[in-house]
C-alpha positions in Angstrom: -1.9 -9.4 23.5 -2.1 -7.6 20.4 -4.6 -8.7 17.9 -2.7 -9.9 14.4 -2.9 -7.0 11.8 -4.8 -7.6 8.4 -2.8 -7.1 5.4 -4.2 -4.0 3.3 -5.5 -4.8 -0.2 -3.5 -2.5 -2.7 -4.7 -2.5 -6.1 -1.5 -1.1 -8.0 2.5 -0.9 -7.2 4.1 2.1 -7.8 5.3 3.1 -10.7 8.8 4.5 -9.2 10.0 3.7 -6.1 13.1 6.4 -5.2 12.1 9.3 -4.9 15.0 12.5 -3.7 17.9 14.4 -5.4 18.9 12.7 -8.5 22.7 12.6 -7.0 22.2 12.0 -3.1 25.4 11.8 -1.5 25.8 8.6 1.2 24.8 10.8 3.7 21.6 11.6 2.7 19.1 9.8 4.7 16.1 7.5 3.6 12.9 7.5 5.1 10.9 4.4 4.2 7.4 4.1 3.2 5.8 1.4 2.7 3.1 0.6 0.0 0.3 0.2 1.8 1.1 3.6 3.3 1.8 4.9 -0.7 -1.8 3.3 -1.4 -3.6 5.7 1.1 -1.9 8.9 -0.5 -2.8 7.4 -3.9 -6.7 6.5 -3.0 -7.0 9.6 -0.6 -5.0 12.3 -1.9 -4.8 11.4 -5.7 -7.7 9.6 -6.4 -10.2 11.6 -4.0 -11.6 9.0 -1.7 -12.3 9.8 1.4 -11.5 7.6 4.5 -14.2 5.3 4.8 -14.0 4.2 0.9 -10.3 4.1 1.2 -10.8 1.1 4.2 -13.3 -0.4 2.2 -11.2 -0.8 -0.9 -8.1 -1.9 1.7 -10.5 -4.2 3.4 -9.5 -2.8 6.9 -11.4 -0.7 9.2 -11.3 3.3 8.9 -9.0 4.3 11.7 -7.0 2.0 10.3 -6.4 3.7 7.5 -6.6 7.1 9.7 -3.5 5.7 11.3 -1.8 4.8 8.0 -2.8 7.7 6.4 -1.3 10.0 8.8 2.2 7.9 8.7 2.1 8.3 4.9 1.6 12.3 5.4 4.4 12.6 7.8 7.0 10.3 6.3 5.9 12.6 2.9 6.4 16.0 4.1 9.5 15.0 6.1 11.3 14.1 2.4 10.0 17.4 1.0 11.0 19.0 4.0 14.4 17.7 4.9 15.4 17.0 1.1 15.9 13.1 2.3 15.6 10.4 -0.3 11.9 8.4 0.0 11.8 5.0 -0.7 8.3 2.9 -1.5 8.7 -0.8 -0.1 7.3 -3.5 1.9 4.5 -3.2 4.0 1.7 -5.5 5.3 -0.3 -5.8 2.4 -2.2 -7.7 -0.5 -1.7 -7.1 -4.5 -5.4 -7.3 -5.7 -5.7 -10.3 -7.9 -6.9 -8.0 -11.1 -4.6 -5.3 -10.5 -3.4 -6.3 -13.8 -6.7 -5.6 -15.4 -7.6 -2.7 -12.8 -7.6 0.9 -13.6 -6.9 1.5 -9.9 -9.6 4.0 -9.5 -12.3 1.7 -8.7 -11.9 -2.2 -8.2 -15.6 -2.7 -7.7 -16.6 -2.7 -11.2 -13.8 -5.7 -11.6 -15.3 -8.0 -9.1 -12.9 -6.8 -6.0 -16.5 -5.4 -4.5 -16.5 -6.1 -0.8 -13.7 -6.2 2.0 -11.4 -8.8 0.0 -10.4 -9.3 -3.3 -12.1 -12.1 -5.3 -10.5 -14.7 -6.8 -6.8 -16.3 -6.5 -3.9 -14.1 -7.2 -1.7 -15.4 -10.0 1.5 -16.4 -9.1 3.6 -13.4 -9.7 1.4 -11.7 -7.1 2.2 -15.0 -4.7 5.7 -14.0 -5.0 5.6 -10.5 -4.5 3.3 -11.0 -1.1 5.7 -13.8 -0.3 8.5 -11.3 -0.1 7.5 -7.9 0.8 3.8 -8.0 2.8 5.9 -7.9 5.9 5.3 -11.7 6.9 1.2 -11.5 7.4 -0.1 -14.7 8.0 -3.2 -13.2 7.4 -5.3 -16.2 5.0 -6.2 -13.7 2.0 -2.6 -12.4 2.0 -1.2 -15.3 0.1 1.5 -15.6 2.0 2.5 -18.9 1.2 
């Protein structure tokens, strides 16, 4: 048996979701990705972290995020590639209770040091794990 996954600490949402042609037709197709996936590009790839910081600020283990990471690239390239609309949603993850407050480049210097967020998550950020971290049941997820 599987062990349970940990949800991955993201510290910002998007700030578009859609991504594609700007008039797809209803056959183009939709890959999904989900935001923990779009916060490896963003820490990785935009941000310049590598791996091991990137599973330290996600509070998961490295080839976690390896794994992750290279779902991200793939689903990425496959929109560019194939023209297909990308949409960012879902995911097993965590907003980080300062997001609003965070700069999203580096949560240590507003007390999210360490493998978990500190603090309690307001409720807007209850709500939004409630409905899109996937079900985790993991304790810090506040899934309630």
């Amino acid at each position: 048996m599987p062990r349970p996954s940990k949800c991955r600490r993201i510290c910002t949402l998007p700030r578009t979701s859609r991504f594609g042609p700007p008039e797809p037709s209803d056959d183009t197709p939709k890959i999904f990705m989900t935001l923990d996936e779009f916060e490896t590009i963003r820490l990785i790839d935009y941000l310049g972290y590598d791996q091991e910081d990137c599973a330290v600020q996600m509070g998961v283990a490295r080839t976690t995020i390896q794994a992750v990471y290279n779902r991200a690239r793939r689903k990425l390239a496959e929109a560019l590639v194939t023209g297909s609309v990308l949409q960012i949603e879902g995911g097993n993850y965590m907003l980080c209770s300062h997001s609003g407050d965070c700069c999203g480049k580096n949560c240590g210097e507003h007390s999210c040091y360490g493998r978990r967020c500190q603090g309690e998550p307001t409720a807007g950020q209850a709500k939004i794990n409630r409905t899109k971290n996937g079900g985790c049941k993991h304790e810090n997820c506040s899934n309630l």
